[in-house]
N, C-alpha and C positions, 0 to 999 in steps of 0.2 A: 504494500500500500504506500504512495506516497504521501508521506508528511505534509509534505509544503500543502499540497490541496485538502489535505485535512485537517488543515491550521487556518486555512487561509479565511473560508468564509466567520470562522467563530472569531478571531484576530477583527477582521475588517467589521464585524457586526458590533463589537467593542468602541469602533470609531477609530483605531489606529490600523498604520498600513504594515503589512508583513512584509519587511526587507528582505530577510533571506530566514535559509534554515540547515545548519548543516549536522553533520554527524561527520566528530575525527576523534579520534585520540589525544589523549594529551596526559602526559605523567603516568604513562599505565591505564588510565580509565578511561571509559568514551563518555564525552560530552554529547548529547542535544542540544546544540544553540539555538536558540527560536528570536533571532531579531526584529524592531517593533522600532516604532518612531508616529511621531504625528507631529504637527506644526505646531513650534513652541517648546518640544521636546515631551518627553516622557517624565514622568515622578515615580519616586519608589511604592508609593502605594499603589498606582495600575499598574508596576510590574509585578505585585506581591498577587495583588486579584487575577491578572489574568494566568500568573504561574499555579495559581488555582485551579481554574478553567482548564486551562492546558493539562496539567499533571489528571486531574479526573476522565479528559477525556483521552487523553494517550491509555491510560489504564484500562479504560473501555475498552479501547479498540486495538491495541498491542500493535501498532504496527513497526515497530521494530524491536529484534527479536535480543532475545539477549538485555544484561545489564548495561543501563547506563545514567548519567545523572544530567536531569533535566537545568537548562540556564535560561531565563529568559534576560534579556538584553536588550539597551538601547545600542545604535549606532556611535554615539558618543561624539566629541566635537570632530576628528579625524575620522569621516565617514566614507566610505567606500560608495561609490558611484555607476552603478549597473545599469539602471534603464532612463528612457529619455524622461518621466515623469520626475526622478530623483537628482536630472542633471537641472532641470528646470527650476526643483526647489531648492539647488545652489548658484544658479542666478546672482551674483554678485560678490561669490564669496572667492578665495585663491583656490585656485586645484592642481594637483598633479596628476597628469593623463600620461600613460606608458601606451605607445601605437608597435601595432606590429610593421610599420613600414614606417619611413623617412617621411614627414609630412613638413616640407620648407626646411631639408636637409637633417632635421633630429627626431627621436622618438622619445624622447623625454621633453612634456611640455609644461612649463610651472606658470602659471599668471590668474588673472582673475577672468571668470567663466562671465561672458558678459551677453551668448547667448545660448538656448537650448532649442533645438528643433528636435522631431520624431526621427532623421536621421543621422542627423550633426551636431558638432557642439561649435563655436566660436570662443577662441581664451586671446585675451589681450596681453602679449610678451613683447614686453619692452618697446611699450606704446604702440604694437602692431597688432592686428587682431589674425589669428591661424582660426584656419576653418578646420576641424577634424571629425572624420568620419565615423562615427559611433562604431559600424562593423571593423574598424581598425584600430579599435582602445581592446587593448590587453587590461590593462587596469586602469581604474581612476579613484580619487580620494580628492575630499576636502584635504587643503592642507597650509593651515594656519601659518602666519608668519611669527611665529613664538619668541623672537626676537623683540620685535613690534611688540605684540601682546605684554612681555615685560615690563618694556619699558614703559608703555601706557599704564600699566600699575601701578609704577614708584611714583609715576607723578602727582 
């Protein structure tokens, strides 16, 4: 049975959207990651309720077989970037996009994501805007200028 579809409609009926969902290992044990986000962010109390939800209804339905220990998750500020709906809701933010081809000579693109389309994205580097083909993003991530961020603290 997959997971993801049997998360998804009880996740999105909660009012938040289902990021991803994996199953790996880690330290000897498997984890179930069931990641979750909405606008504005997530709070520990609907991760507590809906790892409720979730944990009652994985029980029901077993579908995966074997021990493992359930996690539900937000994205957090360094978010991972998969479809055009979630490139959309970083619309102004800095990204880093990995292409599997040279897109205006590199595959590593860092700047701010200034547009989102259902096939493309546009990121502004170094006051020029690169057009990048979403089916040639190997990865993408929010990706904060934590330097900046600092220093806007101490002041």
């Amino acid at each position: 049975m997959d997971v993801e579809a049997l998360l998804r409609p009880m996740v999105e009926h909660t009012g938040l959207e289902l990021v991803d969902v994996t199953l790996a290992r880690e330290t000897g044990r498997r984890v179930l990651r069931v990641t979750v986000d909405q606008d504005g962010g997530v709070d520990l109390e609907t991760i507590a309720e809906l790892s409720e939800k979730v944990s009652r209804r994985l029980d029901l339905e077993n579908p995966v077989a074997g021990r493992y220990q359930l996690e539900i998750t937000s994205p957090g500020i360094e978010r991972a970037l998969r479809t055009a709906g979630q490139f959309a809701r970083a619309t102004g933010a800095r990204v880093k996009v990995n292409t599997t081809v040279p897109v205006d000579g590199a595959r590593v693109h860092t700047g701010a994501l200034i547009r989102a389309e259902e096939d493309a994205i546009e990121v502004e580097i170094d006051g020029e805007p690169r057009r990048i083909e979403l089916a040639d993003i190997v990865s993408a991530r929010t990706a904060p200028d934590w330097a900046a961020e600092l220093k806007g603290a101490r002041s």
